[in-house]
C-alpha positions in Angstrom: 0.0 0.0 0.0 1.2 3.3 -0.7 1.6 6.8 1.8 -0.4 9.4 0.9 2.3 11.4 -0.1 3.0 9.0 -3.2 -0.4 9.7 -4.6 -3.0 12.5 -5.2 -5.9 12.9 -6.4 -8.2 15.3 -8.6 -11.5 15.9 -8.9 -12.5 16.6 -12.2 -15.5 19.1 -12.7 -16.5 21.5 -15.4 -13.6 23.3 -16.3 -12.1 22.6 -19.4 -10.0 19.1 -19.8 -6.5 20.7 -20.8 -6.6 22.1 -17.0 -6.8 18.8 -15.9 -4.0 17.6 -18.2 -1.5 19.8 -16.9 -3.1 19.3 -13.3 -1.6 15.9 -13.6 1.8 16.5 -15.2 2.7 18.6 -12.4 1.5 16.4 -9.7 3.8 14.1 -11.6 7.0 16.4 -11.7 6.7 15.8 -8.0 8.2 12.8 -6.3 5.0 10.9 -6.7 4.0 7.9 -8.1 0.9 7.9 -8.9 -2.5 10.4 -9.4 -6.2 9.2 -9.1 -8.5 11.1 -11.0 -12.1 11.4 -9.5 -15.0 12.3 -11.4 -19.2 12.3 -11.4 -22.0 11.9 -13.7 -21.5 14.0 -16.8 -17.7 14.7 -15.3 -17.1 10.9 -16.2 -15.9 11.5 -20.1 -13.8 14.6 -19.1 -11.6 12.5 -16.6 -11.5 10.1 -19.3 -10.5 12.8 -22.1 -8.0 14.2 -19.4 -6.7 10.6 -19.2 -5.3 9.7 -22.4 -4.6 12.9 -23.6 -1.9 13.0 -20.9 -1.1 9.5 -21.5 -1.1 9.9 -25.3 0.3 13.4 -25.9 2.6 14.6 -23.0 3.6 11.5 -20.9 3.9 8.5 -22.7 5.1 6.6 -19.4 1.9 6.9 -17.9 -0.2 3.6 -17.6 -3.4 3.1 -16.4 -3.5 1.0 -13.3 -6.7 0.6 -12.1 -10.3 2.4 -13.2 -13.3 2.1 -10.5 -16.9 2.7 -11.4 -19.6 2.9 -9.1 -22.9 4.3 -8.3 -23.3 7.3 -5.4 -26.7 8.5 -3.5 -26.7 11.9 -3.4 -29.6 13.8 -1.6 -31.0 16.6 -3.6 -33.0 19.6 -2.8 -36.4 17.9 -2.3 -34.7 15.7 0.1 -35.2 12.6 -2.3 -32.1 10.8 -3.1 -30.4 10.7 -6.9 -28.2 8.0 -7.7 -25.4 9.4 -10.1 -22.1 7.6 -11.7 -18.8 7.9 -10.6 -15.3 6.9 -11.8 -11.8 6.6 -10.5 -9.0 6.3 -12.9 -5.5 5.7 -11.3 -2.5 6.4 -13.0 0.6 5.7 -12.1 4.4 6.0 -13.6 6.2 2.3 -15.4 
C-alpha cells in the first residue's frame, strides 16, 4: 500500500479538460507515483479525455492502473435521493 504522499488525487468538474492535463503533469514532476483522477455523472468522459490525452500526448510513461466505477446517492433539494455515476481512474508511472 502506498503513503499518501506518493499519490493524489483530482477531482475533475467543469472546467475545461487541458486544465486537468496539466493538473496531472505537475502532480507528476513531483516525487509521486501515482494520481487518481475522480469524477461524477456528466464529469465521467472529461476524466477520461483528461486521461489519455496526458497518457497519449505529453507522458507516454503513464499507464493506467486501475479504473473504479460505481454508483453514489446523493440527496437533492427535495430531500429525495439521486443515484449518479462515478469513476476513478489511477495512473501511475512504469
Amino acid at each position: 500500500m502506498e503513503n499518501k504522499e506518493d499519490s493524489a488525487v483530482i477531482f475533475i468538474g467543469d472546467k475545461p479538460v487541458m486544465n486537468y492535463v496539466l493538473a496531472v503533469m505537475t502532480q507528476f514532476n513531483k516525487p509521486i507515483t501515482s494520481v487518481t483522477l475522480k469524477a461524477r455523472g456528466r464529469s465521467i468522459s472529461r476524466a477520461v479525455d483528461a486521461a489519455e490525452i496526458t497518457r497519449n500526448r505529453f507522458m507516454q510513461n503513464l499507464k493506467v492502473e486501475s479504473i473504479t466505477i460505481g454508483t453514489e446517492a446523493i440527496p437533492n433539494e427535495d430531500g429525495k435521493t439521486v443515484n449518479v455515476s462515478s469513476m476513478e481512474i489511477v495512473l501511475a508511472k512504469q
